[in-house]
DSSP file (Angstrom, degrees, kcal/mol; ACC not computed):
  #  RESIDUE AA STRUCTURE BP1 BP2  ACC     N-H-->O    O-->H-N    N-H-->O    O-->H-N    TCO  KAPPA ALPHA  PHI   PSI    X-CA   Y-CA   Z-CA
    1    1 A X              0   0    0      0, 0.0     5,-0.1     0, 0.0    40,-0.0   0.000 360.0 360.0 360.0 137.9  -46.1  -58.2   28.3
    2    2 A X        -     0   0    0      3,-0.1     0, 0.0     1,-0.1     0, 0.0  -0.189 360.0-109.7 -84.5 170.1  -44.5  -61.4   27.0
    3    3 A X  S >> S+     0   0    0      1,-0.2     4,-0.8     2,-0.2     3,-0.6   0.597 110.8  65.2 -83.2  -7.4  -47.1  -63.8   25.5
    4    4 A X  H 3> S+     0   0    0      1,-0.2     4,-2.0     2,-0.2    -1,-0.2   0.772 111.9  41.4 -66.4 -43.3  -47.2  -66.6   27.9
    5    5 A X  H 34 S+     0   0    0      1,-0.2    -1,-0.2     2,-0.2    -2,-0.2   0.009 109.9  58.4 -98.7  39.2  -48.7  -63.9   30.4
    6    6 A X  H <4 S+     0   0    0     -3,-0.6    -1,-0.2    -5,-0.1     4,-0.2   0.470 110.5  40.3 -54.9 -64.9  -50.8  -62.5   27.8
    7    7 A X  H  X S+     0   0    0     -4,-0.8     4,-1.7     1,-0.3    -2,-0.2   0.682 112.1  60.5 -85.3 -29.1  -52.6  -65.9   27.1
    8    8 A X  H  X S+     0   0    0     -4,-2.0     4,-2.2     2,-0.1    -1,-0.3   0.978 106.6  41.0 -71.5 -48.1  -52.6  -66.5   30.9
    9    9 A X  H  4 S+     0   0    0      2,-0.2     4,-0.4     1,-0.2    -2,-0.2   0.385 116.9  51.1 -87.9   1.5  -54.9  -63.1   32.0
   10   10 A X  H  > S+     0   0    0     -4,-0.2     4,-4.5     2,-0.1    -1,-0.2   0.819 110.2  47.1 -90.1 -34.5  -57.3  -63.7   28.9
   11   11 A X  H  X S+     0   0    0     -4,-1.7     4,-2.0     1,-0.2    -2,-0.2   0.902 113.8  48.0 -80.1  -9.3  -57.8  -67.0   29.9
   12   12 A X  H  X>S+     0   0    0     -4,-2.2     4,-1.4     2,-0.2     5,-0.7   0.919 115.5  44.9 -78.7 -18.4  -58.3  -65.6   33.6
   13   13 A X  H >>5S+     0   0    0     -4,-0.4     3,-1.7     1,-0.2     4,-1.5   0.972 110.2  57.0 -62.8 -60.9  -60.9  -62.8   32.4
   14   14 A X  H 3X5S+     0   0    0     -4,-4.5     4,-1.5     1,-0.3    -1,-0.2   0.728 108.7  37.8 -70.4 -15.0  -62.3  -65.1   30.6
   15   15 A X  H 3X5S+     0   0    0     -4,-2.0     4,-2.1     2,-0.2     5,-0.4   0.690 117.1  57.0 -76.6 -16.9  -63.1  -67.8   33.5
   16   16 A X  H <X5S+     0   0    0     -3,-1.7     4,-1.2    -4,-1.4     5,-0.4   0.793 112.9  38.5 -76.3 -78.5  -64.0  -64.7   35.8
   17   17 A X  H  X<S+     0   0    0     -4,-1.5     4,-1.4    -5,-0.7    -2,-0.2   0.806 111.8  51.9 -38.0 -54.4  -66.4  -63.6   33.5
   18   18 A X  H  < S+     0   0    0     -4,-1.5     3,-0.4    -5,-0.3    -1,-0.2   0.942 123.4  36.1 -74.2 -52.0  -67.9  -66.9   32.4
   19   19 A X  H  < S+     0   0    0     -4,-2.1    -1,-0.2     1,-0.2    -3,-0.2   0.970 132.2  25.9 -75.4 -41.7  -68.4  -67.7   36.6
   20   20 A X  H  < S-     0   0    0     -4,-1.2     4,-0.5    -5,-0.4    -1,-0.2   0.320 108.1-110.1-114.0  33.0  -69.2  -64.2   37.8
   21   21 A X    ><  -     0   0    0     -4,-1.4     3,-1.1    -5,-0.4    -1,-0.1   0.199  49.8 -61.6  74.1 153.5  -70.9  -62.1   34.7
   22   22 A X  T 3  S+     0   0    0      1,-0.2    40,-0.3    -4,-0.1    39,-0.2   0.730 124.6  62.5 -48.0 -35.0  -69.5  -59.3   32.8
   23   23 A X  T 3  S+     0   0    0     -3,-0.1    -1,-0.2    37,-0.1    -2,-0.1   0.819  74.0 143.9 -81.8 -21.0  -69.1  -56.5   35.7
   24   24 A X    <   -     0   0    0     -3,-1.1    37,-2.5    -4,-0.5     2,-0.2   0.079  42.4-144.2 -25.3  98.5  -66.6  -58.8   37.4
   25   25 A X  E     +A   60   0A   0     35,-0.2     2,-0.4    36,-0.1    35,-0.3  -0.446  23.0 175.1 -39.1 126.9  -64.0  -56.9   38.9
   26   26 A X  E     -A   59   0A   0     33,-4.2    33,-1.7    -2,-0.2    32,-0.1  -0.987  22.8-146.5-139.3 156.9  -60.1  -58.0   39.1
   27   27 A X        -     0   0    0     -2,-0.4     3,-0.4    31,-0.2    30,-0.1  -0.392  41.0-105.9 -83.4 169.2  -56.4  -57.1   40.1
   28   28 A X  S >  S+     0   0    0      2,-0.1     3,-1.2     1,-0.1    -1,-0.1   0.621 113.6  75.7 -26.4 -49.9  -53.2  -58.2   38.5
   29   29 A X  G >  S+     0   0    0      1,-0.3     3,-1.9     2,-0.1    -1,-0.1   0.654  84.9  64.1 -27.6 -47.8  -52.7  -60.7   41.5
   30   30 A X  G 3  S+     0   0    0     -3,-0.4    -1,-0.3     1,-0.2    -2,-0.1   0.636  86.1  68.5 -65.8  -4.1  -55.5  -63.2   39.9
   31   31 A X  G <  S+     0   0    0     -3,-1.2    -1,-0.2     2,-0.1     2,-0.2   0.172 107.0  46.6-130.4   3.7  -53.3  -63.8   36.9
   32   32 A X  S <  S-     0   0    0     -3,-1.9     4,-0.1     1,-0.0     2,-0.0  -0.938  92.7-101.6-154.7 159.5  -50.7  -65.9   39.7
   33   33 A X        -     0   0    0      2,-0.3    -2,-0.1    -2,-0.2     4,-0.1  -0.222  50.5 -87.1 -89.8-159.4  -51.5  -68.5   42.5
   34   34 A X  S    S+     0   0    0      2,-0.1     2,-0.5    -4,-0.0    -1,-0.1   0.613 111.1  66.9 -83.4  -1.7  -51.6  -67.3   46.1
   35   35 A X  S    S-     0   0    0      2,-0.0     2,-1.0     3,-0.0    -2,-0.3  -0.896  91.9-110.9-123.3 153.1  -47.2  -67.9   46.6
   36   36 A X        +     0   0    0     -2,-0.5     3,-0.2     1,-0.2    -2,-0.1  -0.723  53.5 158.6 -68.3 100.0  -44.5  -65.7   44.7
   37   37 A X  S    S+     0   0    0     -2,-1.0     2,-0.3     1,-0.4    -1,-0.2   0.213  72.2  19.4-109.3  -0.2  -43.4  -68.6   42.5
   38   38 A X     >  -     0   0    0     -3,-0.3     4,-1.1     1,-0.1    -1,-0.4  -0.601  63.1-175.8-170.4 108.9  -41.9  -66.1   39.6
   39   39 A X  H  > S+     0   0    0     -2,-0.3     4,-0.7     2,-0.2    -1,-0.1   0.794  81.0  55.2 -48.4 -56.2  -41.2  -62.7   40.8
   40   40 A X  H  > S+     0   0    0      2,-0.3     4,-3.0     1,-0.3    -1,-0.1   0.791 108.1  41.7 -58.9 -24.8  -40.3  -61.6   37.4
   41   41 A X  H  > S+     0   0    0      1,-0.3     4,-2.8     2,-0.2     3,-0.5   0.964 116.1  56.3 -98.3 -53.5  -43.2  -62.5   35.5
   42   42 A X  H  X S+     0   0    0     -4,-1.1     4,-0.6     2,-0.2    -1,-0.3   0.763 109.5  49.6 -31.1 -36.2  -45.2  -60.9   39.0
   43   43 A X  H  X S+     0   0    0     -4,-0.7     4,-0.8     2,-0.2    -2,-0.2   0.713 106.1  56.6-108.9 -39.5  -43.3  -57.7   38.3
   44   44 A X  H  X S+     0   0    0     -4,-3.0     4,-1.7    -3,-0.5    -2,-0.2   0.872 106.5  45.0 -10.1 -79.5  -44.3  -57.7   34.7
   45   45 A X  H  X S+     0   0    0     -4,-2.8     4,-1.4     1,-0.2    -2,-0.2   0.715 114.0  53.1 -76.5 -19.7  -47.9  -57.7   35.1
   46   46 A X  H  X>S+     0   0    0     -4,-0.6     4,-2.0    -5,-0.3     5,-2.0   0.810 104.9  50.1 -65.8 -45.2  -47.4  -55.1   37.7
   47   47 A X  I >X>S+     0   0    0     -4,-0.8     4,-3.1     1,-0.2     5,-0.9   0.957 120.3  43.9 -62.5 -71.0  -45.3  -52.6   35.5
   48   48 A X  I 3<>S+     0   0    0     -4,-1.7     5,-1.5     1,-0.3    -2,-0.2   0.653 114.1  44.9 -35.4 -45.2  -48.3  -53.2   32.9
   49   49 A X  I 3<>S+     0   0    0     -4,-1.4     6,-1.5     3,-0.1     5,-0.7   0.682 132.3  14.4 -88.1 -21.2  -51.1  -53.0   35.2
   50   50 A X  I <<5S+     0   0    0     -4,-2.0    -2,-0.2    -3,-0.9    -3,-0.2   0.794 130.3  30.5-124.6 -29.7  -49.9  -49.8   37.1
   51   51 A X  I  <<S+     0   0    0     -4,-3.1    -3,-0.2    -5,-2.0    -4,-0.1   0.947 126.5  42.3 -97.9 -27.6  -47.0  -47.8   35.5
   52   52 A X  I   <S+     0   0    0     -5,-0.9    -4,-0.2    -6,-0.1    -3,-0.1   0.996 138.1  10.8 -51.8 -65.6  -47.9  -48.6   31.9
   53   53 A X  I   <S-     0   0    0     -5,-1.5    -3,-0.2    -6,-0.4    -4,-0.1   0.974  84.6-142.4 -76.6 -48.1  -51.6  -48.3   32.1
   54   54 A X      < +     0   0    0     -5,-0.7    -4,-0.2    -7,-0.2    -5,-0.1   0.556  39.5 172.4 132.1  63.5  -51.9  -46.6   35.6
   55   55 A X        -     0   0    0     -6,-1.5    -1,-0.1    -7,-0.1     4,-0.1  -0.237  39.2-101.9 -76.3 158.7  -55.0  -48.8   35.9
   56   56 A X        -     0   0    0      1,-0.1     3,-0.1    -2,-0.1    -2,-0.1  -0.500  40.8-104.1 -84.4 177.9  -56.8  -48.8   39.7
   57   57 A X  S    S+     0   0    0      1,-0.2     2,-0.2   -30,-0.1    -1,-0.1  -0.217 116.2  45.4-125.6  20.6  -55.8  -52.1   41.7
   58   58 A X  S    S+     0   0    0    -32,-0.1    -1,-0.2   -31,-0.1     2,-0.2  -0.614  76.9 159.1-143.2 119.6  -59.4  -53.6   41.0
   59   59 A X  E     -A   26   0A   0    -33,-1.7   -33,-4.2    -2,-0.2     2,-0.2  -0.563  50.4 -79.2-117.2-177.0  -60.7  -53.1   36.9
   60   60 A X  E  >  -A   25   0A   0    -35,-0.3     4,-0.9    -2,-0.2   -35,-0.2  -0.626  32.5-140.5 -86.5 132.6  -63.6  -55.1   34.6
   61   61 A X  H  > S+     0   0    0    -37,-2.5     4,-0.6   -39,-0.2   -44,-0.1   0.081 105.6  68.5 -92.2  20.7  -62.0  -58.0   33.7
   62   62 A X  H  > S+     0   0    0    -40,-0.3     4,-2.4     2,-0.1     5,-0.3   0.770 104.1  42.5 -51.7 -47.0  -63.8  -57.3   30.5
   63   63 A X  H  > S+     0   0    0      1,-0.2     4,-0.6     2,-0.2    -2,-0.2   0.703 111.9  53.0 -69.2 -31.4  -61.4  -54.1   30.1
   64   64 A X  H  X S+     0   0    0     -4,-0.9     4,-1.5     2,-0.1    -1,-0.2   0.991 107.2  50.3 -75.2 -51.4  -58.5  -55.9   31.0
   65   65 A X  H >X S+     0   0    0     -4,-0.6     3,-1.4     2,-0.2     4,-1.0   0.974 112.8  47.4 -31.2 -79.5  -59.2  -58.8   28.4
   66   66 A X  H 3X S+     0   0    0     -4,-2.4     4,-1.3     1,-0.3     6,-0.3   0.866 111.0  53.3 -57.0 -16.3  -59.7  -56.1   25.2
   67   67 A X  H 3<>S+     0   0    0     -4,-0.6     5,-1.1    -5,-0.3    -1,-0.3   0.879 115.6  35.5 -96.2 -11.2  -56.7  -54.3   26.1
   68   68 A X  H <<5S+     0   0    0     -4,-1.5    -1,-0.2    -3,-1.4    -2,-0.2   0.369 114.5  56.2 -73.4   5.7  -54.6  -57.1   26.1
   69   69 A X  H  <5S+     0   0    0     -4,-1.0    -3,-0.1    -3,-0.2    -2,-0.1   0.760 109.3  53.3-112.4 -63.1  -56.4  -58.7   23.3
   70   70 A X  T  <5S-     0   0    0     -4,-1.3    -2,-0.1    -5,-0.3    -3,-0.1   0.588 118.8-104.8 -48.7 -14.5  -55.7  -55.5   21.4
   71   71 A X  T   5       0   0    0     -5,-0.1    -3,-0.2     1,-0.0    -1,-0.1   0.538 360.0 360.0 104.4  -2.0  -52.0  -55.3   21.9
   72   72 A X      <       0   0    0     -5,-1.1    -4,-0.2    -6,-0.3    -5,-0.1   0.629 360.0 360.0 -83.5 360.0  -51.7  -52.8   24.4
C-alpha cells in the first residue's frame, strides 16, 4: 500500500476512534469519499484489505491502524 494511502487510513482510524471509542468498527470504503474519484488507489486498498489480509468487510479500526502502522 503506497504511503499516501497508508497516512490516509491511520488518519481515518484515528478520527473514528477519537469520535466513536476504541471498538469502532470499519470497511476499506471509509478511507475514500462517497464517489469513485481514483479507482486505482480504491483497488489498492481493496487488494490489501481482502486478498492480502483476507480481513471481513467491517474490522476494529484499532486493528486496521496497527497493522498498517506496522508495515503490513
Amino acid at each position: 500500500m503506497r504511503l499516501t494511502l497508508r497516512a490516509k487510513a491511520i488518519s481515518v482510524c484515528d478520527d473514528k476512534i477519537a469520535k466513536k471509542g476504541e471498538g469502532v468498527g470499519l470497511s476499506f470504503y471509509a478511507f475514500f469519499a462517497n464517489k469513485n474519484d481514483d479507482p486505482d488507489l480504491l483497488m489498492e486498498a481493496a487488494e490489501w484489505w481482502i486478498k492480502t489480509h483476507a480481513l471481513d468487510h467491517f474490522e476494529k479500526a484499532t486493528k486496521i491502524r496497527e497493522m498498517i502502522r506496522s508495515g503490513q
